[in-house]
N, C-alpha and C positions, 0 to 999 in steps of 0.2 A: 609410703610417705615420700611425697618430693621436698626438694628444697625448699620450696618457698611455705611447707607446712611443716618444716625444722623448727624446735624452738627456739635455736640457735639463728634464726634465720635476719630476725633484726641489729643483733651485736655483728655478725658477719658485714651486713648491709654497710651500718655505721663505719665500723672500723676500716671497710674497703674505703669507703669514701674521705675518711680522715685526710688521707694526702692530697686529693683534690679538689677537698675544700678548704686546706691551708693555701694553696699553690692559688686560687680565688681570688679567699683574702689577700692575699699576699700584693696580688694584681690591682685589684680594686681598690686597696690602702695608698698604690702609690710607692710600696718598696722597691719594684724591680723600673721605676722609670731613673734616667731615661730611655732605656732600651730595656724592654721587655719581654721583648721576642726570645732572648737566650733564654734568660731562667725558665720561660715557661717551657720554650722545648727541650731543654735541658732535663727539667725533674720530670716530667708526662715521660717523656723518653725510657727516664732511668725508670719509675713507677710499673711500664709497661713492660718493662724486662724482665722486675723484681714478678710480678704477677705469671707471667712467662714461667719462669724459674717453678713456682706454685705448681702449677699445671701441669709441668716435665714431673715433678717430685711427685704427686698424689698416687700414681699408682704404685712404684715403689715405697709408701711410706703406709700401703692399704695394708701391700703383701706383707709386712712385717712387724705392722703393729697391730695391736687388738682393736683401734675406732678405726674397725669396719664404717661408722656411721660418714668420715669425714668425706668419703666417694662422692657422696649428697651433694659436697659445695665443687665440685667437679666443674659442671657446668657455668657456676657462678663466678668463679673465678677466672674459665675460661673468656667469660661476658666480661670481665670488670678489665681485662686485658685489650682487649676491643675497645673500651670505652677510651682508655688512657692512648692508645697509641690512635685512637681518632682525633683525641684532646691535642695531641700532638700531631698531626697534619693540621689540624684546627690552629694551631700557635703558631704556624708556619703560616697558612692562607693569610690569617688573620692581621695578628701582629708585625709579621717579616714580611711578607710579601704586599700586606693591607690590598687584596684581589687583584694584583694588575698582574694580567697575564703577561705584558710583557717581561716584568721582573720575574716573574716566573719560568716563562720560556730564557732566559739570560741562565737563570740559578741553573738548569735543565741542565744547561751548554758547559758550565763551569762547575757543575758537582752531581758527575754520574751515578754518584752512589745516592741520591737522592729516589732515582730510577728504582733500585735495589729496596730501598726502602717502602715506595707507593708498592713494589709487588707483593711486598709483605703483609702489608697493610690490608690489601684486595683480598689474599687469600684469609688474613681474620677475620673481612668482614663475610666472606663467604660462611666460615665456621660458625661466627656465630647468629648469620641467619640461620643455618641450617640444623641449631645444637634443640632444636625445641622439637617434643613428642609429633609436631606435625608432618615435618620434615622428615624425621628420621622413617614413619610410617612410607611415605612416599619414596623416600631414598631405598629403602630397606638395604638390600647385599650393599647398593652402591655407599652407604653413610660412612661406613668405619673407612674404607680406600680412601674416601674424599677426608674426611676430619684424619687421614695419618698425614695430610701436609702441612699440616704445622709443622712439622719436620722440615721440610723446605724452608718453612718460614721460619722458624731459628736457626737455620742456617744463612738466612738473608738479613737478618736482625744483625747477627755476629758478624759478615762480611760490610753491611751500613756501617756499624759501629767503627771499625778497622779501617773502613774505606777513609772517612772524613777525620782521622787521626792527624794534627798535626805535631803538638807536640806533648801533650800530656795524654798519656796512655791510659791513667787511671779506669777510667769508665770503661772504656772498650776490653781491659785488661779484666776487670772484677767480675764483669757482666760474664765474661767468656769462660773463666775460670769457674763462674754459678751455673751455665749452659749445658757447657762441654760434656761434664761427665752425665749430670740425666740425659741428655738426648741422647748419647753412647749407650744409653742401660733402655732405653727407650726405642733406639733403631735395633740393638740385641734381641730384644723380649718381641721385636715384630716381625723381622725379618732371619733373623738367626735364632729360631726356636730350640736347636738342639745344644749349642752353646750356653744359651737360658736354659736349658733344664737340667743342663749339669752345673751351674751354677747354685742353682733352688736345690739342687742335688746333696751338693756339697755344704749350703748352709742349714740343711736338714740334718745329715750325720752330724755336722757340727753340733747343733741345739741336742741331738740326742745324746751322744757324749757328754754334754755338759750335765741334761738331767740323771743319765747313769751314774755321773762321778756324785753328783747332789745325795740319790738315794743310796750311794756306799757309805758316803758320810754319814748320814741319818742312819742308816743301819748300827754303825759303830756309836 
C-alpha cells in the first residue's frame, strides 16, 4: 500500500494544507496589506521548518512506536516541505521583490544569507523530484546518498534562520531548538552506526527490565 492508497490519505492532504490556505485567505482578504510580503514569508518560512522537524522525527518515532504505518506519509510530508518553502521564495519573488531583478540583485548584495537559503531550497527541490518510485528505480545505490542531504539542508535552514537575526530571536531560536536534536539522532543513526547501536542497545535492556520488573509483580 502507498501513500496515496492510505485511508488516511485525504485527512493528511487537508490538514497539511490547512496553514496554507489560511495564509491565502489571509492574503486575499486584505489582512496582511499594507505590506504583505513579511507575514507571507514569515509563516511559509515557519510552516516549512515545522514540516522539516516531521520528516527529521519520522524515523525515530517508526523505531519506537507500534504505527509502523505512519513511514507511509514519509514521502508526503517530505513533499508538503517543498511546497511551503517554494511558497516562500514565491512570497519573496512575488510580493517583496514583485520580479525586478534589479531589487533582487540589490537584496543579493545586502542579505548574504538569502544565498544560503535558495541552496536549500535547490536541494528540496532536488529531493522531492527525486522521492517518487521512478527516480528512485533509476538512482538506485545512488538515491539514499542523494536524499541524506537534507542534512545539509537543515543545517542551511538553521544558519538562514540565524543569519538574518536582528533582533528578536524567537523564530530562529524555536526552530533550532525543534531541528538540532533529530538531525543529531539523524546524522548518528547514518553516519555513527556503532554509537546508534549501542544506544538501541541500551534502550532495549531498558524495556527488558521494565517488562521483567512488570511479570515479578504479576507473579506476586
Amino acid at each position: 500500500m502507498t501513500f496515496y492508497d492510505h485511508p488516511y490519505k485525504k485527512y493528511a492532504f487537508v490538514l497539511f494544507s490547512l496553514p496554507m490556505i489560511w495564509i491565502v485567505s489571509s492574503l486575499l482578504s486584505g489582512r496582511y496589506f499594507p505590506d504583505p510580503a513579511e507575514p507571507v514569508m514569515t509563516l511559509t518560512g515557519i510552516w516549512a521548518v515545522v514540516f522539516l522537524v516531521f520528516t527529521l522525527l519520522m524515523t525515530p518515532l517508526v523505531k519506537v512506536s507500534r504505527f509502523k504505518w505512519i513511514s507511509r506519509f514519509r514521502r508526503f510530508i517530505g513533499l508538503t516541505v517543498f511546497w511551503y518553502s517554494s511558497a516562500h521564495v514565491c512570497g519573496y519573488l512575488v510580493l517583496h521583490a514583485g520580479f525586478s531583478w534589479v531589487w533582487i540583485k540589490e537584496d543579493l548584495l545586502k542579505r548574504p544569507y538569502m544565498y544560503v537559503g535558495f541552496i536549500a531550497v535547490v536541494i528540496l527541490s532536488v529531493l522531492a523530484l527525486t522521492s517518487f518510485k521512478f527516480a528512485i528505480k533509476k538512482l538506485r545505490k545512488n538515491w539514499k546518498p542523494l536524499h541524506r542531504t537534507v542534512y545539509i539542508a537543515v543545517l542551511l535552514v538553521i544558519l538562514h534562520l540565524w543569519w538574518q537575526v536582528k533582533s528578536d530571536i524567537s523564530v530562529a531560536l524555536y526552530s533550532s531548538l525543534a531541528l538540532v536534536p533529530f538531525l543529531m539522532y539523524r546524522l548518528n543513526a547514518s553516519y555513527f552506526p556503532t554509537l546508534h547501536t549501542r544506544i538501541k542497545e541500551t534502550i532495549t535492556k531498558i524495556k527488558k527490565t521494565e517488562k521483567s520488573a512488570c511479570v515479578k509483580k504479576s507473579g506476586r
